[in-house]
N, C-alpha and C positions, 0 to 999 in steps of 0.2 A: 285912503289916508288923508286924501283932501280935508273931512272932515274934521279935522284935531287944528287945523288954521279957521276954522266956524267960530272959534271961541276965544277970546283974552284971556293971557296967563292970569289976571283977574277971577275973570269967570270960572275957570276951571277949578282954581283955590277954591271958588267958595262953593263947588259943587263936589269936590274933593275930600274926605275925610279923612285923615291919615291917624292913626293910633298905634299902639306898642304891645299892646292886653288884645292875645287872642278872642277874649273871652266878649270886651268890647265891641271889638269888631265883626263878631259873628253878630250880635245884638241884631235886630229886626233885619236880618239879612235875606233874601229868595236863595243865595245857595251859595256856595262854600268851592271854591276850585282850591286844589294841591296840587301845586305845578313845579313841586321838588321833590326829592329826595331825603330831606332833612326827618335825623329820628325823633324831634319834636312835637311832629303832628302826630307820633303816636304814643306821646304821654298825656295829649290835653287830655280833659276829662268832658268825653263827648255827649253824655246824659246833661251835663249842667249845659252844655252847648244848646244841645237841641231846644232846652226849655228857653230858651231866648230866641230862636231864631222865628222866622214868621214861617208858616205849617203850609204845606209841606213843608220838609225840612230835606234842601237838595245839596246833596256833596259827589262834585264830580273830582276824582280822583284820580290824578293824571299820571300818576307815577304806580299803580297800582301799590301803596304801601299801607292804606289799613285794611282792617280787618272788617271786609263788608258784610258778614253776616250779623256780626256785632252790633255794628252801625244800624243794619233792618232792624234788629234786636229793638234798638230804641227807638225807631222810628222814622230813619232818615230813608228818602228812597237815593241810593248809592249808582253812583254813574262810574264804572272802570273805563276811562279812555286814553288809558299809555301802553306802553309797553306791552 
């Protein structure tokens, strides 16, 4: 944890991107964690997801709540690592 004092709350803002639109923030992402519960992440519409994310297209899913074969369906390669 030392590391998180390497950096000014300056710095970290501007290495920071914070957004509101799932859809944005999946944008040129390496990979995608679910580390809820929330029934949310299983209305996005993960086809328009995947077409933005940078390929592979990796969603580790911590809560085991979607539908991984789904997911392969469209492309992603799926990580189950909860529950």
């Amino acid at each position: 944890l030392e590391y998180l004092n390497t950096h000014s709350s300056e710095e970290i803002r501007e290495r920071v991107k914070v957004v509101n639109d799932p859809y944005e923030a999946a944008q040129d992402a390496h990979a995608i964690a679910i580390l809820t519960e929330w029934d949310e992440f299983k209305t996005y519409d993960w086809e328009k997801i995947h077409s933005t994310v940078l390929k592979p297209g990796n969603i580790f899913d911590g809560r085991n709540i979607l539908d991984k074969e789904a997911l392969k369906e469209i492309g992603f390669n799926v990580y189950n690592i909860g529950k």
